[in-house]
N, C-alpha and C positions, 0 to 999 in steps of 0.2 A: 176056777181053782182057788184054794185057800191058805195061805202059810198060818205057821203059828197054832189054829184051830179051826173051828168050822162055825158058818152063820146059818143055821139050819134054813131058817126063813126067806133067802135072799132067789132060788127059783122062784119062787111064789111072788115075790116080788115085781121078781123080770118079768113073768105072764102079764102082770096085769098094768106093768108099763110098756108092752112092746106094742100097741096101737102111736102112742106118746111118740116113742123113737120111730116108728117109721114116716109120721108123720113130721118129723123133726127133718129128718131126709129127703122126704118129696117137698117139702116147703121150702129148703135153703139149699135150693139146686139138682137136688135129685144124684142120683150116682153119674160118675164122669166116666164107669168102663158099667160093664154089663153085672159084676160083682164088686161087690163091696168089702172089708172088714176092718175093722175096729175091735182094738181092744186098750182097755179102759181100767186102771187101778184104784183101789179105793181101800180106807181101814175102817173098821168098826171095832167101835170101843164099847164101853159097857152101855152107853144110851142108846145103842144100836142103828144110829146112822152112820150114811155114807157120809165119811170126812176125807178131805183132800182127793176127789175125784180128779182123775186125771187121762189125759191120753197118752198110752205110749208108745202105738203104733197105728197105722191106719194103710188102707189103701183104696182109690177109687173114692173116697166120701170127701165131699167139699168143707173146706176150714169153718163154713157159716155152720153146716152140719153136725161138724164134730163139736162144735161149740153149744149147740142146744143138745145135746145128746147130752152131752156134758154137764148140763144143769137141768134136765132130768132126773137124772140120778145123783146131785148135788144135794147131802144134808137128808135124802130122802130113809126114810126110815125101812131098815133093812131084817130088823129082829136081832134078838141079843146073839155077841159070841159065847162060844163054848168056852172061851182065854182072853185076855187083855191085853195086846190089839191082837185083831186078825186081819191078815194084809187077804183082800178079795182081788181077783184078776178074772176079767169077763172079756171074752172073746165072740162079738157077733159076725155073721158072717149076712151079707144081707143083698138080697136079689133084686133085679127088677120082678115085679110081677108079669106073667105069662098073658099074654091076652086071650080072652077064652074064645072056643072054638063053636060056632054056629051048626 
């Protein structure tokens, strides 16, 4: 979600770092319950990175986790806002993987 404006570019973003973050989460302990979620604030100014990433709520994901998640999306380039700042708020919701069926 967006206050203030919109960062049109910022799903496109998320796709092509969500191998990154899960990878972020099976490395630094894995989830501690069967579900996970994270959500995570950030502004973007006219250079169109994430500044001041942060966590403001979490559940199931290990401290080591939310830490590289968290510098992931640190400074990472987001595409310009439509206003000056836009407060960004990203809510993942993250599973274990299913084991597949023979």
């Amino acid at each position: 979600s967006f206050a203030g404006g919109t960062v049109d570019l910022v799903a496109r973003m998320l796709n092509k770092v969500r191998p990154n973050i899960a990878k972020c989460v099976t490395a630094n302990g894995g989830l501690e319950t069967a579900r996970g979620k994270l959500t995570l604030q950030f502004l973007v100014r006219a250079r169109g990175r994430a500044e001041g990433v942060g966590v403001v709520a979490s559940s199931g994901v290990s401290e080591a986790a939310k830490r590289c998640v968290r510098q992931v999306l640190k400074n990472r380039w987001v595409g310009p806002p439509s206003t000056e700042p836009v407060g960004v708020t990203i809510r993942f919701l993250i599973e274990r993987k299913k084991p597949s069926k023979k």
